[in-house]
C-alpha positions as CSV (number, residue, x, y, z in Angstrom):
1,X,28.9,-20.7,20.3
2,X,25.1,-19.6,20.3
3,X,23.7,-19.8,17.2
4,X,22.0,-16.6,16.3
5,X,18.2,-16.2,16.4
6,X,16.3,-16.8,13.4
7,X,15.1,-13.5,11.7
8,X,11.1,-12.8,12.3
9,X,9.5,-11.4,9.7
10,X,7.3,-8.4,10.9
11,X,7.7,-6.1,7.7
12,X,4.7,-6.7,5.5
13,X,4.0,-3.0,5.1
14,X,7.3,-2.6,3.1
15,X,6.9,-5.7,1.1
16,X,5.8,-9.3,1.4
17,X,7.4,-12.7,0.2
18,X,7.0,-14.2,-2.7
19,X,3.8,-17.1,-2.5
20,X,5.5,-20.0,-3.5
21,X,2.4,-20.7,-5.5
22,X,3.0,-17.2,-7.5
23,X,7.1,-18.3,-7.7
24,X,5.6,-21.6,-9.1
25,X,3.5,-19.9,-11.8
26,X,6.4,-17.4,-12.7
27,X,8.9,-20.1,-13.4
28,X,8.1,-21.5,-16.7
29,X,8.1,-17.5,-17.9
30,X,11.5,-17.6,-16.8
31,X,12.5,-21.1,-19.2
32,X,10.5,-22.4,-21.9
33,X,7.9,-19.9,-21.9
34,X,10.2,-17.1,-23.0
35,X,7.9,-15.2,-25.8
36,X,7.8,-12.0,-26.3
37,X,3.5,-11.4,-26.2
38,X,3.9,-9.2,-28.8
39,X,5.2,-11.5,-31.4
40,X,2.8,-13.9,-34.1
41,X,4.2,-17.1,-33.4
42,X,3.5,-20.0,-31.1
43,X,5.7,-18.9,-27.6
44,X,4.5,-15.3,-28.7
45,X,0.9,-16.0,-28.3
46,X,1.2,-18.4,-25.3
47,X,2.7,-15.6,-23.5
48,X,0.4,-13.0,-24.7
49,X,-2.1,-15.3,-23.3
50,X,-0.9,-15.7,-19.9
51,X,-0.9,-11.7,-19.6
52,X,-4.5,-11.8,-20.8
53,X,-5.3,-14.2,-17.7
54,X,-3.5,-12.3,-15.7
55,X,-4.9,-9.0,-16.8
56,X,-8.6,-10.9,-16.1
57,X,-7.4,-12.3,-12.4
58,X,-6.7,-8.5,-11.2
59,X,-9.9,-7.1,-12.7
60,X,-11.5,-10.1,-10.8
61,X,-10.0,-8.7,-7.7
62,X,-11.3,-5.2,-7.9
63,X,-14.2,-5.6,-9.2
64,X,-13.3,-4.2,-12.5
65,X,-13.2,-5.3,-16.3
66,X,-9.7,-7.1,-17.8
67,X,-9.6,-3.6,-20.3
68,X,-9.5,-1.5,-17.5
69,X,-6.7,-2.9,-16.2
70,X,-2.6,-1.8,-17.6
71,X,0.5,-3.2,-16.4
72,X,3.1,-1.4,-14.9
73,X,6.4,-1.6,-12.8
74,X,4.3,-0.9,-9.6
75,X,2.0,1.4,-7.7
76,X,4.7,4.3,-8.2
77,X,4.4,4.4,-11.8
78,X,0.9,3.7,-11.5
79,X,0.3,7.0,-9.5
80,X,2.4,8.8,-12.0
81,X,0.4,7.7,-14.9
82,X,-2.7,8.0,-13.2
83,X,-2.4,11.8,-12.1
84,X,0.6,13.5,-14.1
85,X,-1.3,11.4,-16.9
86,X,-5.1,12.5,-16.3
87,X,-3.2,16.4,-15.7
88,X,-1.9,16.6,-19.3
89,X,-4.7,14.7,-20.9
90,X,-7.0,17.3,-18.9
91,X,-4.3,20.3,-19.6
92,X,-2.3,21.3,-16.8
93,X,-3.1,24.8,-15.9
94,X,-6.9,24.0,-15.9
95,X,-6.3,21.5,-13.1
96,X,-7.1,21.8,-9.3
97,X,-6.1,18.4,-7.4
98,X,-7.0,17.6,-4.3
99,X,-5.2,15.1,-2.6
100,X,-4.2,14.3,1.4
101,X,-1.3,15.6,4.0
102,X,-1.2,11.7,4.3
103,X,-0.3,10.2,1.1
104,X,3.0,7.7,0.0
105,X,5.8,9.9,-2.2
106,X,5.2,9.0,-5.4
107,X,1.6,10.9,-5.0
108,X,3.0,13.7,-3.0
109,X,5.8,14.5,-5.3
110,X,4.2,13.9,-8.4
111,X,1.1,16.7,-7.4
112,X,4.6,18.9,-6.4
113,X,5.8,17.8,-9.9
114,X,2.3,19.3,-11.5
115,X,2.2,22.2,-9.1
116,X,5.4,23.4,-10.7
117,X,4.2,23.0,-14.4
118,X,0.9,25.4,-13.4
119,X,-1.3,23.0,-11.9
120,X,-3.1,23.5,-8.6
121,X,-3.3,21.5,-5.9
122,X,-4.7,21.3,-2.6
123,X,-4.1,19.4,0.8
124,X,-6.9,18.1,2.9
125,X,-5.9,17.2,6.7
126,X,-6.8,14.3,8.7
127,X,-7.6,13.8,12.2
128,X,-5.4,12.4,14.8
129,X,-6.5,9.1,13.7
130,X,-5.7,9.5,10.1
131,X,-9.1,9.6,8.8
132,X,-9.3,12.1,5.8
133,X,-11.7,15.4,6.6
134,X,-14.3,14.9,4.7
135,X,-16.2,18.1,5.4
136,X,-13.0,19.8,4.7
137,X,-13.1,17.7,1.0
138,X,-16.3,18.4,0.2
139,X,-16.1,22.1,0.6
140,X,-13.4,22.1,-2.0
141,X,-14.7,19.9,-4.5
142,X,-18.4,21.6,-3.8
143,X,-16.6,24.7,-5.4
144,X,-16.8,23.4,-8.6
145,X,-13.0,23.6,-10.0
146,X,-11.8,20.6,-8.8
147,X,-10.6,17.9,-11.6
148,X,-9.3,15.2,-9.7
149,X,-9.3,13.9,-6.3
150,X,-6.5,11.7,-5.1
151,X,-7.1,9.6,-1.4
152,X,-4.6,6.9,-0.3
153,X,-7.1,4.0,0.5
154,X,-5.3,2.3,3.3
155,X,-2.1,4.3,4.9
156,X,1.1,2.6,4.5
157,X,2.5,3.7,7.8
158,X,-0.6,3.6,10.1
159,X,-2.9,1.1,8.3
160,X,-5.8,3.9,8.5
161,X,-8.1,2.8,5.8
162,X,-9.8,6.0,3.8
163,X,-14.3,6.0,3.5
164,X,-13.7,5.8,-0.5
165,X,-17.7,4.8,-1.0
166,X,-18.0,8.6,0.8
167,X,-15.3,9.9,-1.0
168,X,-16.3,8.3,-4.5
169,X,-20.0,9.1,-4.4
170,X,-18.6,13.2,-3.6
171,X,-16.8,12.7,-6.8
172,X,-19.4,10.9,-9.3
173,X,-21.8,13.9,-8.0
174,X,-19.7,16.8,-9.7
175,X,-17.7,14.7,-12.2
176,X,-14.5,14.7,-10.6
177,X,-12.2,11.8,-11.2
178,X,-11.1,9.9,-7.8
179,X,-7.8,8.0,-7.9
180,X,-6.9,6.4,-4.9
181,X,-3.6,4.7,-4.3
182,X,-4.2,1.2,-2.9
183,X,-0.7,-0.5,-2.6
184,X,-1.0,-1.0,0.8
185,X,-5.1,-2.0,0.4
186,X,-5.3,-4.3,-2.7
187,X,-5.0,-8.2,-1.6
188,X,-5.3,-6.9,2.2
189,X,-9.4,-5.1,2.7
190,X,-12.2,-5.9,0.1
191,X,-11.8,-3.4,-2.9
192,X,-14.5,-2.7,-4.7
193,X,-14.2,-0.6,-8.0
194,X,-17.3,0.2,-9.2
195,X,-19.1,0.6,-5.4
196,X,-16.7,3.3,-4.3
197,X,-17.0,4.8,-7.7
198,X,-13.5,4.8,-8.6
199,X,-11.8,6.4,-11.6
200,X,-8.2,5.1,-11.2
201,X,-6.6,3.2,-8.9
202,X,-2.8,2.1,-8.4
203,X,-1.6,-1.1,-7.0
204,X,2.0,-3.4,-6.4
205,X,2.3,-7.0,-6.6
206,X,5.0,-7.0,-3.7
207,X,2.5,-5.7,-1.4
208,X,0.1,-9.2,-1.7
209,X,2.7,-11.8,-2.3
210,X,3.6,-11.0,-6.0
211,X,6.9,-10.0,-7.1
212,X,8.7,-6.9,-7.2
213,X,8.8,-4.7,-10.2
214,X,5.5,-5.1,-11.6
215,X,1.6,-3.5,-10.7
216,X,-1.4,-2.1,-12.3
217,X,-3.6,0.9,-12.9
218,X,-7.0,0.7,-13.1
219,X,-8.9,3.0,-15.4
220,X,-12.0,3.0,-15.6
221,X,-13.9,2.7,-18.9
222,X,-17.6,1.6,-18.3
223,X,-20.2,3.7,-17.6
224,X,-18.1,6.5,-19.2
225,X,-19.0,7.4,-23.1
226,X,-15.3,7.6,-23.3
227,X,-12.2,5.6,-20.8
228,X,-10.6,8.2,-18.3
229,X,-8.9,10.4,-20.1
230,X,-4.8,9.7,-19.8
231,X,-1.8,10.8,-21.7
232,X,1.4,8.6,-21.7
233,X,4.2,9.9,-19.7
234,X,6.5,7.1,-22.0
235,X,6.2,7.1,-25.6
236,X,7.3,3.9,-28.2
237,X,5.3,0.9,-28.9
238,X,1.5,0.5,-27.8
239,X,1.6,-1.5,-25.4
240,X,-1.2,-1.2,-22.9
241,X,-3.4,1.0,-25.2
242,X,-0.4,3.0,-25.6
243,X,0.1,4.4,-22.1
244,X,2.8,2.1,-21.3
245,X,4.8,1.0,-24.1
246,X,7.4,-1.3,-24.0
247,X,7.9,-5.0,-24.3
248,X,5.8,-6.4,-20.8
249,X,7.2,-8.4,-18.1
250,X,5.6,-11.7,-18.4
251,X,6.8,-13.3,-15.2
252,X,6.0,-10.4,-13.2
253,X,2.6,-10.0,-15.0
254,X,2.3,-14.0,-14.1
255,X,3.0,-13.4,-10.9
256,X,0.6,-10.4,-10.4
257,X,-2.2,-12.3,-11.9
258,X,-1.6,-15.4,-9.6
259,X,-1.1,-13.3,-6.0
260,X,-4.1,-11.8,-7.0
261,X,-6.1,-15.0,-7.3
262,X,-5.1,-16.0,-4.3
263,X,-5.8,-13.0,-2.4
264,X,-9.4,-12.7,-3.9
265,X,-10.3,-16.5,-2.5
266,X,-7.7,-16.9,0.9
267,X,-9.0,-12.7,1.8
268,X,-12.2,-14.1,3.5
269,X,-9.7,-16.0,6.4
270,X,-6.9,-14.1,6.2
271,X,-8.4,-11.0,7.8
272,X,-9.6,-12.3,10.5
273,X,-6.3,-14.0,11.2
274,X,-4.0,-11.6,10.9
275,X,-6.6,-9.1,13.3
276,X,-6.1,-11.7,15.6
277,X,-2.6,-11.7,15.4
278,X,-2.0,-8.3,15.4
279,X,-4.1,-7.6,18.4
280,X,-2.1,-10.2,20.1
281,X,1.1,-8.5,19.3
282,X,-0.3,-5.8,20.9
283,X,-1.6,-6.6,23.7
284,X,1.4,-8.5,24.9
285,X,3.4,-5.8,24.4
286,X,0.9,-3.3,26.6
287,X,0.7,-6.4,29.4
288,X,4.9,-6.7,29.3
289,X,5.6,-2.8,29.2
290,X,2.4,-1.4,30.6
291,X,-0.6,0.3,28.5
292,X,-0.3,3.8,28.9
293,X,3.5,2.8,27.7
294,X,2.7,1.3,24.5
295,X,0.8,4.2,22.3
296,X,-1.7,2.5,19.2
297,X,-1.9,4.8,16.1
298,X,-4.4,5.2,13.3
299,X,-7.8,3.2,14.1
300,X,-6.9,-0.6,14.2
301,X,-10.6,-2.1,14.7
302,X,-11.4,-0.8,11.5
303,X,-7.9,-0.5,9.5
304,X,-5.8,-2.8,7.8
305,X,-5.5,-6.0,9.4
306,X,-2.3,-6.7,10.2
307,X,-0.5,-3.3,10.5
308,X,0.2,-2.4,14.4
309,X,1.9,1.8,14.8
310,X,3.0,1.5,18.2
311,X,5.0,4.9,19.7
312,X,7.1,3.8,22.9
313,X,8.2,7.1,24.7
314,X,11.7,7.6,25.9
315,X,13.1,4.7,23.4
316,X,13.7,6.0,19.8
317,X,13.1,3.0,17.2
318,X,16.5,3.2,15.7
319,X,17.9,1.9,18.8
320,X,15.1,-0.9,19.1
321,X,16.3,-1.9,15.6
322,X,19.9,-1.9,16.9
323,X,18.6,-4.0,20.6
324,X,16.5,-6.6,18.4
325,X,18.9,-7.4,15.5
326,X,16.6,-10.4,14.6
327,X,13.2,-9.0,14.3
328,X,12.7,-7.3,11.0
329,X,10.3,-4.2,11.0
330,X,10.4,-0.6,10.3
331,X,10.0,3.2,11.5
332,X,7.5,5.0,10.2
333,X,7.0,4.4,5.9
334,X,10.0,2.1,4.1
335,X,10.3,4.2,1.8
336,X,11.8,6.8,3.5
337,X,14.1,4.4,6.1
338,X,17.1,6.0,5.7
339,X,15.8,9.7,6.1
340,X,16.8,11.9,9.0
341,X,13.5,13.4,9.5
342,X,10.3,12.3,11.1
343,X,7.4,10.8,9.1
344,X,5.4,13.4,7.6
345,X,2.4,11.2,8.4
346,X,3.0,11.1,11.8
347,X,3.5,14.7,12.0
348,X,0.3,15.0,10.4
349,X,-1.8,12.9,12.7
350,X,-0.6,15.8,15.4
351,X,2.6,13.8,16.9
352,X,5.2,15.4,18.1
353,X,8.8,15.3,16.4
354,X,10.8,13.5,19.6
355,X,7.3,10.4,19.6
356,X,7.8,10.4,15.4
357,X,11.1,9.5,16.9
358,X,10.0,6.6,18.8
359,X,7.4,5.1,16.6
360,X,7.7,1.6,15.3
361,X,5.5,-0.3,12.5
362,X,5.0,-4.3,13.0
363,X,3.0,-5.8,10.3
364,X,2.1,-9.5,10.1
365,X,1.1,-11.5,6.9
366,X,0.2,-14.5,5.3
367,X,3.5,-16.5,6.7
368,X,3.4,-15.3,10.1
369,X,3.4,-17.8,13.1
370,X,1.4,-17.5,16.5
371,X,4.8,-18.3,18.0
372,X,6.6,-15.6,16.3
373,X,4.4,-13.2,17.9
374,X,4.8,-14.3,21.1
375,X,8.5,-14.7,20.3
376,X,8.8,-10.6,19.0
377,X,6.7,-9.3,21.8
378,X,9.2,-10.4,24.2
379,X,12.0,-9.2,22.6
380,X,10.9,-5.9,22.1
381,X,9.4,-5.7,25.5
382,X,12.9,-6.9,26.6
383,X,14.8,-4.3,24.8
384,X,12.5,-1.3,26.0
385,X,12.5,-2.2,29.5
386,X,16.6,-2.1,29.2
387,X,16.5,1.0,26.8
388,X,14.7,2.5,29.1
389,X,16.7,1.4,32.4
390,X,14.1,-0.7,34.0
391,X,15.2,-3.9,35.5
392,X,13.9,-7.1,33.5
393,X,11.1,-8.9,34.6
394,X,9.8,-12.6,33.7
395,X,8.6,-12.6,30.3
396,X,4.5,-12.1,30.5
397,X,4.4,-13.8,26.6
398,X,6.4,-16.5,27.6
399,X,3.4,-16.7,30.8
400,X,0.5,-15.9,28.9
């Protein structure tokens, strides 16, 4: 019997393994280290201490100061927080938010949440590229009632990554607080707090190597005579000045801190890499099936680096998944793999329902191997050419 093909790993987007440099870090938290950082004694302190290095190795990575940074389960909380937060802490019917037709769930449906309770809110379009409008944006927030803006900073599905330096200095102008949800950007592009004048900013550890179940908001608290303001959506303790109480999660905070270290120092060779593997992905796939076969979305010379939205007409990506059981990747946003309906991101970069249909996401990482993208862009080509009742040909990776 054949033994089956080892899985390839081409799902970065939806989450990334654990660096076994950040599993190394995390273990002791998990055995000796067991204090609770909120108790006096010995193992309390050591663990409050590790938090407090943690806390200072994410601020290192945005640019940003270790009290601007609190701990959360993830980016989904953190955009919560950060806008149903800012909302109350603002008042609710006084606020006008601005957000994208592009953003992840948690942001959409918490801005549907507000809309509900009285707030207003807003919907810029992007272009068929997935690049925000930003003459569209600044008309609104040049009216003068807009309270906060929120602007995904890379797309999860497309890898489109938003001008937040533009967007941030439209902002800082009129006083409006910019959020920007960067699960998909922290770790991956440079991130700079204070140059794209950012208020708030949401991030997950799973995305860069970290664990699951823990992230960070940013809020920003210098050159402000008072921290953005926030109200807590959980009450108890006062844990992370009170907005999220609760006793923290040391190893996932470990973790966090660690997979942010080494994103900050391995980011400088990693992008050029995974470019390089990406666009190699690519183009074997256009050599193998054809260019005007293989359709690029979003704006890949300048968006995140290893993220690849390929549509392939006539072949809809569920039956890919079923033709290539031992590639591991994804249609449209993870979040929403098990939905019926097409990617409301795709929709609104002007695709049509039936090539929503046919759209695939491959994104490479830190762990990826050359010859695992040679290896995937046969198999795929392979299992369009059949779905699509061409005849095989000789394998142009295996050539190349």
């Amino acid at each position: 019997m054949t033994a089956p093909a080892q899985p390839i790993y081409l799902d970065n987007n939806a989450t990334t393994p654990v660096d076994p440099r950040v599993f190394a870090a995390m273990a002791p938290f998990l055995g000796d280290r067991f204090g609770n950082p909120a108790s006096s004694h010995a193992l309390g302190r050591d663990a409050a201490d590790a938090v407090e290095q943690a806390r200072g190795q994410v601020a290192e990575l945005l640019g940003a100061e270790p009290e601007e940074i609190i701990f959360t389960s993830g980016a989904t909380e953190a955009n919560n927080l950060a806008l149903a937060g800012a909302a109350l802490a603002l008042g609710v019917g006084a606020t006008l938010i601005v957000t994208t037709t592009v953003e992840h769930a948690s942001v959409r449906s918490t801005c549907a949440h507000l809309a509900r309770h009285g707030a207003e809110v807003a919907y810029v379009p992007v272009d068929g590229s997935g690049r925000v409008d930003l003459p569209q944006l600044e008309r609104l927030v040049a009216a003068g009632r807009v309270r906060i803006v929120s602007v995904i900073a890379a797309n999860n599905e497309i890898g489109t990554v938003a001008p937040l330096a533009e967007i941030g200095a439209l902002c800082k102008d009129r006083g409006i607080l910019l959020h920007t949800d960067a699960a998909q950007a922290a770790g991956k592009v440079p991130l700079d707090v204070d140059a794209a004048h950012i208020d708030l900013l949401s991030l997950s550890a799973h995305k860069f190597y970290g664990p699951k179940g823990v992230g960070a908001l940013y809020r920003r608290r210098r050159h402000r005579s008072s921290p953005v303001p926030l109200s807590p959506l959980v009450h108890g303790g006062g844990q992370e000045h009170g907005l999220r109480p609760g006793t923290l999660n040391v190893p996932g905070i470990v973790g966090l801190g660690v997979a942010s270290a080494l994103a900050r120092q391995l980011l400088d060779e990693e992008i050029p890499r995974l470019r390089r593997l990406r666009d190699k992905l690519i183009e074997h796939l256009r050599q193998a099936l054809g260019a005007a076969a293989v359709q690029v979305n979003g704006r890949p010379g300048d968006g995140l680096p290893g993220t690849a939205s390929l549509t392939l007409p006539g072949v809809e990506a569920e039956a890919l998944f079923a033709a290539c059981p031992h590639l591991c990747f994804s249609a449209g946003s993870a979040c929403h793999a098990l939905a019926l309906e097409p990617s409301h991101v795709l929709l609104a970069i002007g695709m049509s329902e039936s090539l929503a249909f046919s759209t695939i996401r491959l994104g490479v990482g830190r762990f990826t191997r050359e010859d695992e993208v040679g290896a995937a862009a046969d198999a795929i080509s392979t299992a369009v050419r059949r779905l699509r009742g061409a005849p095989p040909e000789p394998s142009m990776v295996a050539q190349s």
